[in-house]
C-alpha positions in Angstrom: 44.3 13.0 -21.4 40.9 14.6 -22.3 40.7 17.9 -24.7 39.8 20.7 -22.3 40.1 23.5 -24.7 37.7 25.5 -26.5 36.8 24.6 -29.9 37.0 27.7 -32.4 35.8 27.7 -36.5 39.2 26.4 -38.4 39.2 25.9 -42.5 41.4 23.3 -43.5 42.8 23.6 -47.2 43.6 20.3 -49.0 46.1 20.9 -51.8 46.6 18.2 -54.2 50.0 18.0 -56.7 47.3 18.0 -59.1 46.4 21.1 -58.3 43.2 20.6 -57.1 41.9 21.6 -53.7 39.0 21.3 -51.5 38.8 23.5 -48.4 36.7 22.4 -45.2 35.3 24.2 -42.2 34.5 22.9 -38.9 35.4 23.3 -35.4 38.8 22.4 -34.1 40.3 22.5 -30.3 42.8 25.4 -30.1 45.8 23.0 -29.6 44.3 19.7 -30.9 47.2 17.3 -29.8 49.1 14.8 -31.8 46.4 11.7 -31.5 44.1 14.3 -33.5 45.9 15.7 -35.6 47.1 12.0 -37.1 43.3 10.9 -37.3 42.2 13.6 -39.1 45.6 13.8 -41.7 46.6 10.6 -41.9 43.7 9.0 -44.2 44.2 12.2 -46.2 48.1 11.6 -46.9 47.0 7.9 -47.6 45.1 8.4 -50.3 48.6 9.3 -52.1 50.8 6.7 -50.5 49.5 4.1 -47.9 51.5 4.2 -44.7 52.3 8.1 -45.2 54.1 9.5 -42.6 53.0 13.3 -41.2 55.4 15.5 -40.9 54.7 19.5 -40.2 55.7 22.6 -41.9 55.8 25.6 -41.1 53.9 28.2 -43.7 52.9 31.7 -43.9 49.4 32.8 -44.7 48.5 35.5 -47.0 47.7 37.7 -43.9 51.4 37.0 -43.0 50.6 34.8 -40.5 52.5 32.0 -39.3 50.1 28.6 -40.0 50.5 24.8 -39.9 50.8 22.4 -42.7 51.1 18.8 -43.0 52.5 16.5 -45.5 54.6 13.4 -46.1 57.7 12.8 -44.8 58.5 10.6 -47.1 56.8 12.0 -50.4 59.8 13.0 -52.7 61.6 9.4 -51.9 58.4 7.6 -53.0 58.4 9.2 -55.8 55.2 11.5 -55.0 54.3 14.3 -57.5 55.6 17.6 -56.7 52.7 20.2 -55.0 53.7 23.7 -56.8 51.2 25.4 -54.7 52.2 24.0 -51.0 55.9 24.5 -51.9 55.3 28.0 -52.7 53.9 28.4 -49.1 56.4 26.3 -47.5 59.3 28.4 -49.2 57.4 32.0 -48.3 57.9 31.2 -44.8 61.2 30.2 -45.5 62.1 33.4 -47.5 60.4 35.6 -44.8 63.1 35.0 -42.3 66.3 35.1 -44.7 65.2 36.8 -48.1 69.1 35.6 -49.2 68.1 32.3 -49.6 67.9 30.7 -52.9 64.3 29.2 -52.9 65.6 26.7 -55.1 67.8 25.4 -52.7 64.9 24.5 -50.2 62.9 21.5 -50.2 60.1 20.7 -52.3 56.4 19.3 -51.3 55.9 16.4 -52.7 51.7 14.4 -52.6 49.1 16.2 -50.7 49.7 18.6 -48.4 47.0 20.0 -45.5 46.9 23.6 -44.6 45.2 24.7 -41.6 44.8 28.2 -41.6 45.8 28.7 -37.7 48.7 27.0 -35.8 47.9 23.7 -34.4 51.0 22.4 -33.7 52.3 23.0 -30.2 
C-alpha cells in the first residue's frame, strides 16, 4: 500500500553504547509503516550485530513526551555492550507510570539504539 501521509521535519538520534551519537534531520511520513521503519533501522542495528532484530521501545522525551525508539531484540543475549544513555530513556518512561519501581529491575539496552523524537510506531 502507498504512503498517503504527509511528510513532517523528524530528527532522529543515534545513540551508540559507546556513547557517541549522531542526530539526523529529514522528513518522515507521520505513521511511516513497518516496511520503512526496518529500511531505515535495520542497516543501523547491523552495524553492531548482522542480522539484528528491531524491536521498539517506548521512551519519554525531555519535553515529557511519549517518543519511539528502536533497538535489538536480541542485544544483551549477543553479548552487545550496554547503552547507559538509551536505558536511562527507556527506564524514565518506565518510572513515569509507576515511580515504585526499582529501575534496576527493568531491562537494559544493549548496542545501538535509535530515537525518533515523535511516535512512529502505530
Amino acid at each position: 500500500m502507498p504512503d498517503t501521509t504527509t511528510d513532517s521535519p523528524i530528527v532522529m538520534h543515534i545513540l551508540r553504547a559507546d556513547g557517541s551519537m549522531s542526530f539526523h534531520m529529514f522528513e518522515w511520513p507521520e505513521e511511516p509503516g513497518y516496511d520503512r521503519i526496518d529500511a531505515l533501522i535495520k542497516p543501523i542495528l547491523d552495524e553492531d550485530r548482522s542480522g539484528a532484530e528491531i524491536e521498539h521501545v517506548t521512551y519519554l522525551g525531555d519535553d515529557g513526551e511519549r517518543a519511539d525508539m528502536f533497538v535489538d531484540e536480541m542485544g544483551a543475549l549477543a553479548h552487545l555492550p550496554r547503552n547507559e544513555l538509551a536505558t536511562h530513556f527507556y527506564r524514565r518512561a518506565a518510572l513515569a507510570a509507576d515511580p515504585r519501581l526499582d529501575p534496576e529491575q527493568l531491562p537494559a539496552i544493549y548496542g545501538t539504539a535509535c530515537l525518533f523524537s515523535r511516535r512512529v510506531w502505530f
